[in-house]
C-alpha positions as a Python dict, from the first residue, in 0.01 Angstrom:
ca = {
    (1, 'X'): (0, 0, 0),
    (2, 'X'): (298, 270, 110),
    (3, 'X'): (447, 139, -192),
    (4, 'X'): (169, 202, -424),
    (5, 'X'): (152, 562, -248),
    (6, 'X'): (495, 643, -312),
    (7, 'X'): (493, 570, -650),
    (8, 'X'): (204, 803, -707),
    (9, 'X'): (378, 1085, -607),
    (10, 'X'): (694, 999, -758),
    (11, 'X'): (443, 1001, -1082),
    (12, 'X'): (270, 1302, -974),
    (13, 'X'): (597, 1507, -914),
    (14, 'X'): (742, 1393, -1281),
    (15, 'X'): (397, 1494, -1427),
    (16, 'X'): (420, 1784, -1316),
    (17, 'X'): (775, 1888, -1385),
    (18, 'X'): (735, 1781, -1722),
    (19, 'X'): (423, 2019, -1703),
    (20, 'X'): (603, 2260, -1563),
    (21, 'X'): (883, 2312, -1799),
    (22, 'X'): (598, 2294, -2100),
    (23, 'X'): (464, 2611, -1899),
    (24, 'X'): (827, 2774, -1891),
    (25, 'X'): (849, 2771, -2247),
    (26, 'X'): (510, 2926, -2245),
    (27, 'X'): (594, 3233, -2120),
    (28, 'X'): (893, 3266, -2342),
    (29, 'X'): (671, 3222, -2620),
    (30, 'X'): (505, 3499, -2559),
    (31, 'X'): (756, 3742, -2475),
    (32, 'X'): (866, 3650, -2834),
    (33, 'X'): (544, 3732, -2984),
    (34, 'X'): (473, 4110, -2776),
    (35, 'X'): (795, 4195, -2892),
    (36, 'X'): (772, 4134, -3258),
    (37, 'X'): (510, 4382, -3264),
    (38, 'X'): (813, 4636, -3234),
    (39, 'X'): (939, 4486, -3527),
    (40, 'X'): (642, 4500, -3689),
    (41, 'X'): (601, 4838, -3640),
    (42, 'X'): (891, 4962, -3812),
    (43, 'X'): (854, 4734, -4099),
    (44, 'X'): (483, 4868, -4159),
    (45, 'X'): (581, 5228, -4134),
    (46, 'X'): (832, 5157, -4445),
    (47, 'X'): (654, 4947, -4659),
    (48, 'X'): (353, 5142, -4576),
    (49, 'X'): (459, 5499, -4530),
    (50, 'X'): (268, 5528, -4265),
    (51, 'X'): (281, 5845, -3965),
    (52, 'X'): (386, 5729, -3627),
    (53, 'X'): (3, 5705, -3547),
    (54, 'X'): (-101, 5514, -3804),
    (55, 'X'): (205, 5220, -3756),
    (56, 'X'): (113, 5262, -3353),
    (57, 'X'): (-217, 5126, -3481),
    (58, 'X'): (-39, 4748, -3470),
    (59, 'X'): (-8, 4789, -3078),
    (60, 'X'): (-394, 4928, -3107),
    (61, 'X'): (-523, 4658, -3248),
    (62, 'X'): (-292, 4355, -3029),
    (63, 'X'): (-356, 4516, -2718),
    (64, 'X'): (-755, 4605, -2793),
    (65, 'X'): (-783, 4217, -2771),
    (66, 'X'): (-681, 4264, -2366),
    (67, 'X'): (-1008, 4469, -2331),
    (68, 'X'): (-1252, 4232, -2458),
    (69, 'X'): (-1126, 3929, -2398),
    (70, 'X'): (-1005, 3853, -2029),
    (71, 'X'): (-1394, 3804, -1830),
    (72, 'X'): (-1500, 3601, -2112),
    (73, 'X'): (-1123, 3380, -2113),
    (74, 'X'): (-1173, 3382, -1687),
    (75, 'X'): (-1563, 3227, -1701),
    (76, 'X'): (-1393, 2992, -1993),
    (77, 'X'): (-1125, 2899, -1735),
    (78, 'X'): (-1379, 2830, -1419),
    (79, 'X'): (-1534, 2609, -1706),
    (80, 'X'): (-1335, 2428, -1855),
    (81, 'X'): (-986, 2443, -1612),
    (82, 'X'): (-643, 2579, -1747),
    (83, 'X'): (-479, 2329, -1953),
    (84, 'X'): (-765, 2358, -2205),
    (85, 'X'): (-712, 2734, -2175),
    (86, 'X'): (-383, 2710, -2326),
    (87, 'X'): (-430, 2499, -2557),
    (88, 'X'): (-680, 2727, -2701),
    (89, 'X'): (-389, 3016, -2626),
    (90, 'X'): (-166, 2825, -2881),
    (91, 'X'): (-401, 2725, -3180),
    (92, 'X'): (-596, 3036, -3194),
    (93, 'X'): (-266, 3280, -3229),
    (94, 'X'): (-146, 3012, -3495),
    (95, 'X'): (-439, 3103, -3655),
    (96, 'X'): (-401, 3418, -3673),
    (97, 'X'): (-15, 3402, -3827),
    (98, 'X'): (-63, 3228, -4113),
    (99, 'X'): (-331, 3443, -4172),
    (100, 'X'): (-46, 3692, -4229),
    (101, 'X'): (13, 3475, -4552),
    (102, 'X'): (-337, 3667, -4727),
    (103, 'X'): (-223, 3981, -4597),
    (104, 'X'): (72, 3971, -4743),
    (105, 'X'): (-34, 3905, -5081),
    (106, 'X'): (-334, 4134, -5109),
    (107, 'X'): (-108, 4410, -4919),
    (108, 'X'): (-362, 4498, -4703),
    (109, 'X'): (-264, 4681, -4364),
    (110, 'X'): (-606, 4630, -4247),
    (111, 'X'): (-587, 4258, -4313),
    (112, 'X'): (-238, 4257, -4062),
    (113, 'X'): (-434, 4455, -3805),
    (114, 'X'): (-725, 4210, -3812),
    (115, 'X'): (-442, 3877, -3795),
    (116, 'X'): (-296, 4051, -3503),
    (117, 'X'): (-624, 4101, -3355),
    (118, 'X'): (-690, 3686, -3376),
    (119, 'X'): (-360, 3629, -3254),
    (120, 'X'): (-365, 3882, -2945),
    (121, 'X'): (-735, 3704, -2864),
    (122, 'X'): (-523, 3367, -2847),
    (123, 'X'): (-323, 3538, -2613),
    (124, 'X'): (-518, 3613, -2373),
    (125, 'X'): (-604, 3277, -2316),
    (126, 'X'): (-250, 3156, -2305),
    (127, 'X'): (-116, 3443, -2060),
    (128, 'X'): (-421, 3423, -1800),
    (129, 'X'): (-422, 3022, -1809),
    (130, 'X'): (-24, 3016, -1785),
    (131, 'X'): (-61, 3277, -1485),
    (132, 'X'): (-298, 3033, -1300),
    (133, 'X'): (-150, 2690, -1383),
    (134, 'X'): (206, 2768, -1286),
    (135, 'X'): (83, 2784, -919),
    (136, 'X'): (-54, 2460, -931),
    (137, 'X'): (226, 2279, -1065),
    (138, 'X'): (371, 2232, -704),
    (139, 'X'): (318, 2315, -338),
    (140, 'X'): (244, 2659, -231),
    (141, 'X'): (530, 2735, -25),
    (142, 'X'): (763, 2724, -339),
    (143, 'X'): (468, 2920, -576),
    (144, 'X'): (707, 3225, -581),
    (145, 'X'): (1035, 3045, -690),
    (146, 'X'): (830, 2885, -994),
    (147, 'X'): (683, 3231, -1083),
    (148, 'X'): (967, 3413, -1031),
    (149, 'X'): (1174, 3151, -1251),
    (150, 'X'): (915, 3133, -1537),
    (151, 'X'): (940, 3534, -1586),
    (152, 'X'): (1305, 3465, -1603),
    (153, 'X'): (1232, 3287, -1948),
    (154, 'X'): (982, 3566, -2069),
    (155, 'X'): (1240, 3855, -2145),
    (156, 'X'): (1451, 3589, -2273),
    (157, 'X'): (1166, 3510, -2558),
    (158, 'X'): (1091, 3908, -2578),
    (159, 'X'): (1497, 3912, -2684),
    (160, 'X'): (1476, 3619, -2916),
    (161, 'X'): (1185, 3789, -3112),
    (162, 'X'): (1385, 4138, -3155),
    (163, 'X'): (1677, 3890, -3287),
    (164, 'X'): (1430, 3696, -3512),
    (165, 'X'): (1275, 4065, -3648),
    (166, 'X'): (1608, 4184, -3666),
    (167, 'X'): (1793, 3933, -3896),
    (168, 'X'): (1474, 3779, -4048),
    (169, 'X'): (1235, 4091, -4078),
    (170, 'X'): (1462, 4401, -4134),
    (171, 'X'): (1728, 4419, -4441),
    (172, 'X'): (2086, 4465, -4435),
    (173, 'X'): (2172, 4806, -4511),
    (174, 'X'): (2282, 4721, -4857),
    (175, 'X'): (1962, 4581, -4941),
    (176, 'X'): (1823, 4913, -4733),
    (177, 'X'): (1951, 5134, -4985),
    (178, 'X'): (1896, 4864, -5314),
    (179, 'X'): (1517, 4863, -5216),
    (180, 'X'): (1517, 5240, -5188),
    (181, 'X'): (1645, 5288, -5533),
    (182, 'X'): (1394, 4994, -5679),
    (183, 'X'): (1147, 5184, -5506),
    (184, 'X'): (1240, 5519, -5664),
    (185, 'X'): (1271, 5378, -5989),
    (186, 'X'): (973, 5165, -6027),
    (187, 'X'): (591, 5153, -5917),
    (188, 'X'): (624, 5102, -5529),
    (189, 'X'): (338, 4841, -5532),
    (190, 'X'): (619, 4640, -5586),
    (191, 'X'): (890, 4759, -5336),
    (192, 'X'): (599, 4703, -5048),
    (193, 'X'): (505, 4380, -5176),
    (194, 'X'): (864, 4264, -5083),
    (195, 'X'): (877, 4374, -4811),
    (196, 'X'): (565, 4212, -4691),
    (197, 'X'): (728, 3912, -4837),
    (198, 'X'): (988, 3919, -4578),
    (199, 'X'): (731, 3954, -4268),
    (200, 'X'): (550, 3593, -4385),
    (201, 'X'): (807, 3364, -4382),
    (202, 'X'): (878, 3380, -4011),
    (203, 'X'): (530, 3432, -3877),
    (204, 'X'): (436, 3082, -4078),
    (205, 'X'): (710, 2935, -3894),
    (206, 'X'): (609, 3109, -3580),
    (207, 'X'): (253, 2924, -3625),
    (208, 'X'): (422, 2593, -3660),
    (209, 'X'): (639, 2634, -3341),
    (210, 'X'): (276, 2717, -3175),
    (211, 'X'): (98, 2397, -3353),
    (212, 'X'): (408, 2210, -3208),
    (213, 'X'): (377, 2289, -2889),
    (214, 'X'): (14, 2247, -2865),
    (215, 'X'): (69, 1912, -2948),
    (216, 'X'): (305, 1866, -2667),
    (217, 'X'): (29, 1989, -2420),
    (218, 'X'): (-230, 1782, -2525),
    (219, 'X'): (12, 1475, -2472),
    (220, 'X'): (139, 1583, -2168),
    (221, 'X'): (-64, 1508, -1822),
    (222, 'X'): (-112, 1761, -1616),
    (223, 'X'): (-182, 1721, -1178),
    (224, 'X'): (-586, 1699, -1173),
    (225, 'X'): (-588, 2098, -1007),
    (226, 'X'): (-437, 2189, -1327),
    (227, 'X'): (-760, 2073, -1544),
    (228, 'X'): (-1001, 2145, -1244),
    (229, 'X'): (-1351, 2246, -1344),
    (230, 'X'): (-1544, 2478, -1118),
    (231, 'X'): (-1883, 2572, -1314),
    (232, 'X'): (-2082, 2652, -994),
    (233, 'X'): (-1830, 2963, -984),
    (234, 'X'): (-1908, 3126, -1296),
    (235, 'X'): (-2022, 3488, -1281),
    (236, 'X'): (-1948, 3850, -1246),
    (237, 'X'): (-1977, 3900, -871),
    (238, 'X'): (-1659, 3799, -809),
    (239, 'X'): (-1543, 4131, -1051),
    (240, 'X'): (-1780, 4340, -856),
    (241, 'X'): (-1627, 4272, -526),
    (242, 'X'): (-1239, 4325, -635),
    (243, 'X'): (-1332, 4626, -799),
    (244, 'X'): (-1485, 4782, -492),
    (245, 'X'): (-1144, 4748, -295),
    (246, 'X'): (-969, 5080, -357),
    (247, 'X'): (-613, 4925, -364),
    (248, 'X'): (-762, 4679, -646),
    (249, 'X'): (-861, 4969, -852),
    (250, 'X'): (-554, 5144, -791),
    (251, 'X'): (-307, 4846, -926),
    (252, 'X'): (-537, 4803, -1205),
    (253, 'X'): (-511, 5152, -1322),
    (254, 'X'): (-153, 5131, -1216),
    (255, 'X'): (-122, 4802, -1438),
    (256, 'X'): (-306, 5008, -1750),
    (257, 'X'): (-43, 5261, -1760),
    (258, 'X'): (261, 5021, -1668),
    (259, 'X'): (182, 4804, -1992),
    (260, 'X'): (120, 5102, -2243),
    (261, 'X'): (467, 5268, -2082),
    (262, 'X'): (650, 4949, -2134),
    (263, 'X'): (511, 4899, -2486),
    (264, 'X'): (527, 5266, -2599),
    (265, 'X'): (917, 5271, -2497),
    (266, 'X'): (985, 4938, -2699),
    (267, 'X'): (761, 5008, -2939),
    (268, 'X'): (911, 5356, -3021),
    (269, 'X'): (1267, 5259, -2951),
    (270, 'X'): (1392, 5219, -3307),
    (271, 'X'): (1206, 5531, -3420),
    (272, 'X'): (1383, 5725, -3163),
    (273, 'X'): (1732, 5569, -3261),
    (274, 'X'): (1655, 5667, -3649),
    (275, 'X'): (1587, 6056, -3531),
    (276, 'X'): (1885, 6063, -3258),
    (277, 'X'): (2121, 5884, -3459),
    (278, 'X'): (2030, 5987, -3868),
    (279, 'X'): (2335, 5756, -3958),
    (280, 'X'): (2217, 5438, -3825),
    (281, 'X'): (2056, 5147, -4056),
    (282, 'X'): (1676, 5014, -3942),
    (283, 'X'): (1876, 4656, -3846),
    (284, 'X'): (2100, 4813, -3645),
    (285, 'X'): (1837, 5057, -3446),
    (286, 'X'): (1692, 4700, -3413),
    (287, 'X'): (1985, 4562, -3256),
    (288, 'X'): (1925, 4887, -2982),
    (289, 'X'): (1607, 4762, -2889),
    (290, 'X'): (1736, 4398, -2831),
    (291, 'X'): (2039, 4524, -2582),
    (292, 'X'): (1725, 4714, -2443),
    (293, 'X'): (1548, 4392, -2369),
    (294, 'X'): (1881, 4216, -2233),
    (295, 'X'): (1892, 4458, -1966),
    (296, 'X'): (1533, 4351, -1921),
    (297, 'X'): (1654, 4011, -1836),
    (298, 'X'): (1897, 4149, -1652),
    (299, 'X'): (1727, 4343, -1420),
    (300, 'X'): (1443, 4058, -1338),
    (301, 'X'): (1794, 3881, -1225),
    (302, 'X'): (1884, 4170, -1024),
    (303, 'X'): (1533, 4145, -883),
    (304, 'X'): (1542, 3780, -775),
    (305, 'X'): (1828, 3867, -548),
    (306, 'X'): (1697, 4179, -400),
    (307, 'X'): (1295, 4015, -365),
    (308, 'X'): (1476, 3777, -51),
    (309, 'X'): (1510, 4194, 163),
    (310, 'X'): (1278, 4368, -20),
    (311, 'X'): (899, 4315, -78),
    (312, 'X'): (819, 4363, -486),
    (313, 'X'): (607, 4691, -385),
    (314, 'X'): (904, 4869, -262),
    (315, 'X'): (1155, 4784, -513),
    (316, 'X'): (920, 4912, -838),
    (317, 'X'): (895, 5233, -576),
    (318, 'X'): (1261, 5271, -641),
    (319, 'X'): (1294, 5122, -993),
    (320, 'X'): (993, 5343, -1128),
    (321, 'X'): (1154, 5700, -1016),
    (322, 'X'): (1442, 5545, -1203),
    (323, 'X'): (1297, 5519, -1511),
    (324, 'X'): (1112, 5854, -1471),
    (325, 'X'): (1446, 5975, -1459),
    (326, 'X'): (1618, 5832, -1760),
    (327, 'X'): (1329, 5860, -1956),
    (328, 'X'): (1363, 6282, -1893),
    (329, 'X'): (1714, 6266, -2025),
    (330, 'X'): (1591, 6089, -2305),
    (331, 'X'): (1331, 6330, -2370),
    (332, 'X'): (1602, 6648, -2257),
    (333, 'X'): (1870, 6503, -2502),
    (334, 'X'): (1786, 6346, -2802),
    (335, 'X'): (2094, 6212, -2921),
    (336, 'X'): (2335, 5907, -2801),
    (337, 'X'): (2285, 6007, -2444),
    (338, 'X'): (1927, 5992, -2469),
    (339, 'X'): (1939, 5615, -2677),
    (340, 'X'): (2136, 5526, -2370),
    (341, 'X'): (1924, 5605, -2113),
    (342, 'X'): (1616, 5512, -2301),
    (343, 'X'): (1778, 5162, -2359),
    (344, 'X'): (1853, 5186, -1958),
    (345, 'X'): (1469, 5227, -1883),
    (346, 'X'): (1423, 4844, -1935),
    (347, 'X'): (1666, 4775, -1633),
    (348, 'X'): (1444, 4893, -1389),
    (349, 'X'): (1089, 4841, -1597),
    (350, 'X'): (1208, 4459, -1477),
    (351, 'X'): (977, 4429, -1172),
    (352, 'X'): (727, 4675, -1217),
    (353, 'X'): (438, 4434, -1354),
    (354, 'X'): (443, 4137, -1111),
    (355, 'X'): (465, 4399, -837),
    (356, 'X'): (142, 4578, -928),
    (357, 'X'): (33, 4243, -982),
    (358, 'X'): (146, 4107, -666),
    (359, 'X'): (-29, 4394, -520),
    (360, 'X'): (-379, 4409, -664),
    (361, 'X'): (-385, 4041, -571),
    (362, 'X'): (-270, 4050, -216),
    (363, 'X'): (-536, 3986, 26),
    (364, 'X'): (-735, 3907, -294),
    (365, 'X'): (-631, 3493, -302),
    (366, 'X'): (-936, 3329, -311),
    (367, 'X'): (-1052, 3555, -614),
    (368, 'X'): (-741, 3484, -786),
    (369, 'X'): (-907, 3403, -1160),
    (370, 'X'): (-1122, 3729, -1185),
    (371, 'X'): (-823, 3891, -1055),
    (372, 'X'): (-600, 3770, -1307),
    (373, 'X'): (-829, 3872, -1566),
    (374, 'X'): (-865, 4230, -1425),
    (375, 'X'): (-511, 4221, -1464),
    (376, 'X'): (-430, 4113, -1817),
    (377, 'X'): (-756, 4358, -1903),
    (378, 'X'): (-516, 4634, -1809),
    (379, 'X'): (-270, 4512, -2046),
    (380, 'X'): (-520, 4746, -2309),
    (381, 'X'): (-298, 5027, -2202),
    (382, 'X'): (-64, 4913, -2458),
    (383, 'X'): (-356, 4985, -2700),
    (384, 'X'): (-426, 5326, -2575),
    (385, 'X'): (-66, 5474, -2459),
    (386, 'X'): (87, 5384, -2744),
    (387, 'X'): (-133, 5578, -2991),
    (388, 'X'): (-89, 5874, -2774),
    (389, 'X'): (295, 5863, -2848),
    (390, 'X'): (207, 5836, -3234),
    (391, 'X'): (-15, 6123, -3237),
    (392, 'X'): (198, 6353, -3050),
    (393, 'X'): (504, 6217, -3226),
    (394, 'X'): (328, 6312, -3579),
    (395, 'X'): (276, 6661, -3412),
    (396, 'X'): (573, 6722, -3208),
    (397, 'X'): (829, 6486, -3193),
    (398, 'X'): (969, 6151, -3098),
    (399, 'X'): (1135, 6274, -2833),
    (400, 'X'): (842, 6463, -2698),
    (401, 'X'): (617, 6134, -2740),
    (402, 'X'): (800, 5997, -2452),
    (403, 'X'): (623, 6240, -2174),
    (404, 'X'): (359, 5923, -2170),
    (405, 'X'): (577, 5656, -2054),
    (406, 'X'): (698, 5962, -1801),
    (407, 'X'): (357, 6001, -1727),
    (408, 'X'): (301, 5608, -1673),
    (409, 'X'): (617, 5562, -1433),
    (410, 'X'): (473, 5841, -1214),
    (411, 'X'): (139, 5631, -1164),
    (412, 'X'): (323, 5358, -1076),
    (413, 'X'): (579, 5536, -858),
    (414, 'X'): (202, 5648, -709),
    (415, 'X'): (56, 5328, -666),
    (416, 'X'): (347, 5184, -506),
    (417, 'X'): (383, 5428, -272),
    (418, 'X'): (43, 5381, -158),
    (419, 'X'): (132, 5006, -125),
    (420, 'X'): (415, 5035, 63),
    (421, 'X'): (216, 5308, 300),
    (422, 'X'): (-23, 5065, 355),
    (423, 'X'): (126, 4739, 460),
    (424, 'X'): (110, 4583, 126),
    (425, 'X'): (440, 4458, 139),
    (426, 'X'): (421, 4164, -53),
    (427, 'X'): (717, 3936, -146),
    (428, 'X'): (792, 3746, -486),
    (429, 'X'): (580, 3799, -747),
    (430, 'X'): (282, 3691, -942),
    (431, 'X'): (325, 3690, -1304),
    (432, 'X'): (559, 3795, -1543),
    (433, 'X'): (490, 4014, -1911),
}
């Protein structure tokens, strides 16, 4: 009988760090995909000569998915349990690449903006239900280490994805200036088309690597909490109560302009380089943005170490007048100091979203599902901050643009300050983006 016992949760342990790892690799994924969209961005405003606003509309149109989506993807999840969840997080964004293959070759910018839409609804399936699982997938007590190593892996996606845009997406110079000089001498129909061309190839692969690993999920067994089904929960009552605690609103709004700072200074990056630094080639202004996202990865390194004396709450205290700071001498000096500090920002943007996390959910545990989809709701401020920076960019300048990220860093500074006022002096942290 012991020995029947023991080998269950010998099974049950390998189960679920085979699980676990599967989940890992989830959150890499879609680091990689958020920051393509920066990649995407500057391809579309080329082949598309589109104003800042009108490329920012590829960040409209992802993020816009974040509003809709996360009650219906939390009453899925109460329904149907996680693992389901992510499955339906990794077939419905493969979907929605190789719908780029159409786009492509009708040249429609609309059509992208509608595949990005699909894809981004995919999403938020995969992000809420790899939020949830990954604190099943173990005992409590060690919840934090498994969170806190899974965000290690999303940065480390988010840089593979500037590196595929880069080298995959983006011409050498050479063919830069060749495509410039077809594109002078001929109808440009036919300079765009190519360079649509270029943006297929990798996002079919992209939907293969999802299909794969889909696959993988569906063959892999998961511990029973993982694929729990709780249908007598279901409702919106649960949203009604978190959103009457003030400190819930507070991170959510907190969490809105977080994600639309973070994806307005990425997504913007590469312009900025281009109007600092004239000389500089679109791949190498790429290669800025990916030594931006390694000091991403550094700092949620920097953060593991500190999180053991410091709750989460006061280090994005410290980390977000940081950023404020750099990101006014990038907005005072728009040349190689400002690309410096600019590419310095992601250092200290490390911890900010699992702390606002960690705080709208403290004291919040047994709601943890609506919670988590109040949360990844907020993520719309991607949709909304970053059209700001196009407009004023088309009316100002780049450089000017970044007053909204400034603007976003003091909210959080705000709501963190509040926190750490008020007891909320969580540590670890609860998700990772």
């Amino acid at each position: 009988m012991e020995d029947n016992m023991q080998k269950q949760s010998t099974t049950a342990v390998g189960v679920s760090r085979i699980a676990l790892c599967l989940v890992i690799a989830l959150y890499a994924l879609w680091g990689m995909i958020h920051n393509l969209n920066d990649i995407l961005i500057a391809q579309f405003k080329s082949a598309f000569s589109l104003s800042d606003l009108q490329s920012s509309w590829v960040q409209s149109a992802f993020y816009c998915a974040y509003l809709v989506m996360p009650i219906p993807v939390a009453l899925f999840l109460q329904r149907f349990g996680y693992k389901m969840g992510i499955l339906l997080g990794l077939v419905i964004p493969a979907i929605g690449f190789l719908l780029f293959v159409p786009a492509a070759e009708t040249i429609s910018y609309s059509a992208f903006l509608g595949a990005l839409f699909v894809v981004a609804c995919g999403m938020t399936f995969l992000e809420t239900s790899g939020t949830g699982v990954i604190v099943t997938l173990g005992d409590l007590e060690t919840a934090d280490w498994r969170i806190n190593l899974a965000q290690a892996f999303n940065p480390l996606g988010s840089i593979t994805g500037a590196l595929i845009g880069s080298f995959l997406i983006f011409s050498d110079p050479a063919s830069e200036q060749a495509a410039a000089a077809i594109a002078d001498s001929v109808d440009g129909v036919a300079a765009t088309y190519e360079k649509l061309q270029a943006v297929k190839g990798p996002y079919v692969g992209i939907a293969g690597l999802f299909l794969i690993v889909a696959a993988l999920v569906a063959l892999t067994r998961f511990p029973p909490s993982a694929a729990a089904k709780d249908p007598g929960k279901a409702g919106l009552g649960e949203f009604r109560v978190l959103l009457a605690k003030p400190m819930m609103r507070f991170a959510v709004i907190a969490q809105f302009f977080y994600v639309g700072t973070q994806i307005g200074v990425w997504s913007f990056l590469i312009r900025y380089v281009q109007h600092a630094l004239p000389q500089v080639s679109l791949r190498s202004a790429g290669l800025f943005l990916t030594t931006s996202l390694v000091c991403f990865l550094a700092g949620r390194f920097i953060t593991l170490v500190l999180i053991r004396r410091y709750s989460s709450a006061q280090l994005a205290l410290v980390f977000s007048a940081a950023a404020a700071c750099l990101t006014l001498i990038a907005i005072a000096n728009p040349n190689m100091v400002g690309v410096v500090a600019l590419v310095m920002v992601s250092l200290f943007m490390s911890v900010m979203y699992p702390a606002i996390y960690s705080i709208g959910l403290a004291g919040n545990e047994q709601y943890s599902k609506p919670a988590s989809a109040l949360m990844i709701m907020a993520i719309v401020g991607g949709a909304v901050l970053t059209a700001m920076m196009g407009f004023i960019s088309d009316r100002a300048t780049i450089a000017l643009a970044y007053t909204v990220p400034l603007t976003g860093f003091l909210v959080v500074f705000a709501c963190c300050l509040t926190a750490v006022r008020n007891g909320v002096m969580v540590k670890g942290a609860a998700a990772g983006h």
